[in-house]
TIBA-544809 format. One line per 8 residues: number of its first residue (from 1); their letters; for each residue y, x, z of N, C-alpha, C. Coordinates in pm, whole numbers. Layout:
BEGIN
NUM> A> Y X Z Y X Z Y X Z ~ ...
END
This chain:
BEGIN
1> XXXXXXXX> -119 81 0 0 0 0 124 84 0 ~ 237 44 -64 349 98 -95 415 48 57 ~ 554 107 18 623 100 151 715 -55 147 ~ 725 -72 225 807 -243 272 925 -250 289 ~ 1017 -339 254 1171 -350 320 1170 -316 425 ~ 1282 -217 469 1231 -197 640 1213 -69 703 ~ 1068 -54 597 1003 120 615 1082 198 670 ~ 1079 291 686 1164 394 733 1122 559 730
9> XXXXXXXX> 1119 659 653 1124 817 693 1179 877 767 ~ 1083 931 865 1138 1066 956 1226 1162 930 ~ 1271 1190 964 1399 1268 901 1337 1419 982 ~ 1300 1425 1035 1220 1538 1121 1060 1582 1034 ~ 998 1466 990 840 1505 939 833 1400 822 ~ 911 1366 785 905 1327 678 772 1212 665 ~ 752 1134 812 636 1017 817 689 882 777 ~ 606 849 709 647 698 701 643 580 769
17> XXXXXXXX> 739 522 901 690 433 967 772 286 955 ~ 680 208 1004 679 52 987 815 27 1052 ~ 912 -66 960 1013 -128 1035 982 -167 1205 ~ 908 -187 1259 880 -197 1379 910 -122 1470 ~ 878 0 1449 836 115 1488 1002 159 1526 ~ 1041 162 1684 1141 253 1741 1139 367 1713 ~ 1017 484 1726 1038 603 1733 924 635 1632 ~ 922 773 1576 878 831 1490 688 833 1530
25> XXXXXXXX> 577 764 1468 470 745 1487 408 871 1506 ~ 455 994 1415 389 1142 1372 481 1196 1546 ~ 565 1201 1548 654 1321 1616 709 1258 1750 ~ 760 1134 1737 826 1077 1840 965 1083 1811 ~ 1015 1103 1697 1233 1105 1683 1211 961 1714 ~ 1347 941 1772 1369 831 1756 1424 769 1626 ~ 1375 658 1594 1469 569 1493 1579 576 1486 ~ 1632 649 1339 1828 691 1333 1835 506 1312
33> XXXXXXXX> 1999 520 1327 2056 377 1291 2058 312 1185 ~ 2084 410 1086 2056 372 960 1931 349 863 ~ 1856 403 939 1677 371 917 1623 238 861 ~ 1591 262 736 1548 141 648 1659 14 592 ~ 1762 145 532 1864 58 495 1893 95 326 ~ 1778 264 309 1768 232 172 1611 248 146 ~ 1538 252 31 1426 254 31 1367 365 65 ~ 1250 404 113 1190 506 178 1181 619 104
41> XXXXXXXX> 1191 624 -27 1219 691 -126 1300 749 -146 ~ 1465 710 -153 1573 775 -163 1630 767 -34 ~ 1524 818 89 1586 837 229 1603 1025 204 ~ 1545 1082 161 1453 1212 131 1407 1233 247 ~ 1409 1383 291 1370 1411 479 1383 1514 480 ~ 1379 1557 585 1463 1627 667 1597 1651 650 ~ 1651 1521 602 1754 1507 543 1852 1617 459 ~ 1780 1684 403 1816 1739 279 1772 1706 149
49> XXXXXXXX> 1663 1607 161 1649 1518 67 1520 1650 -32 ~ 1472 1581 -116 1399 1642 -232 1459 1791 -296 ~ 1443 1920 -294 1447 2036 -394 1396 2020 -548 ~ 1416 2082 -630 1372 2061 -768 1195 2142 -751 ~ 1127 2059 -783 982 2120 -729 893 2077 -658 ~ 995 2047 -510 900 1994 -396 875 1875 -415 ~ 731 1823 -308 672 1716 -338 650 1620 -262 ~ 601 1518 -217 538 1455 -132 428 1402 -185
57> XXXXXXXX> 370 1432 -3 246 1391 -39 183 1260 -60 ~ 91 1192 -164 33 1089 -189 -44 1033 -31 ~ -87 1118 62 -179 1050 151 -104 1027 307 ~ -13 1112 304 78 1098 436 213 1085 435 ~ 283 1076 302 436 1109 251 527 1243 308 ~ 433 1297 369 533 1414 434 566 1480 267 ~ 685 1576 298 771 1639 220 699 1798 211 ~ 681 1841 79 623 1929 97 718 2087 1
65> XXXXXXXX> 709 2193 31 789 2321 -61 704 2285 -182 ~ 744 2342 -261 733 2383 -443 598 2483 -443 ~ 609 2564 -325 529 2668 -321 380 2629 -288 ~ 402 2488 -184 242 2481 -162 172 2362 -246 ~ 28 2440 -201 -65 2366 -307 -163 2283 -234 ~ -55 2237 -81 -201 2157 -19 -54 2094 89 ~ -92 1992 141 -25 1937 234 31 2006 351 ~ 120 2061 422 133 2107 524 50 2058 657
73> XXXXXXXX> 66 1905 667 65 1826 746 -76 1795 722 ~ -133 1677 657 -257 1667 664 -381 1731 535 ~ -354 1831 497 -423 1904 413 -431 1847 281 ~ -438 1725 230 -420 1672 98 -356 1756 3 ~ -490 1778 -100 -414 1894 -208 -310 1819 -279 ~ -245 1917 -374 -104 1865 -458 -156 1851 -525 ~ -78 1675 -614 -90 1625 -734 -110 1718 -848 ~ -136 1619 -913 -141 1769 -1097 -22 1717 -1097
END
């Protein structure tokens, strides 16, 4: 399932959590204010948003360097 009105990215780990969700499910940040006010997509994370290269991952959405070829976070190799 794709992400929902609402959703929200970590700005710390780049997790994807449920409008529900006060604080960060992966890390514990708390929910910024502005959290799920644009789509989870053009939130980027760690709020520097996307590099030309880097990726996210298909299985956890964390944000990943250009350089790696496997998930930081939960090991999921990179897309072709």
């Amino acid at each position: 399932g794709g992400a929902r009105e609402g959703d929200w990215l970590c700005k710390q780990c780049s997790h994807r959590n449920f409008r529900r969700r006060d604080h960060c499910q992966t890390c514990g940040l708390d929910k910024p204010a502005d959290a799920g006010k644009a789509p989870p997509t053009a939130q980027g994370g760690g709020g520097a948003g996307l590099e030309a290269g880097d990726w996210r991952c298909g299985e956890c959405s964390a944000v990943n360097f250009r350089r790696r070829t496997e998930c930081f976070k939960c090991r999921a190799g990179r897309p072709p």
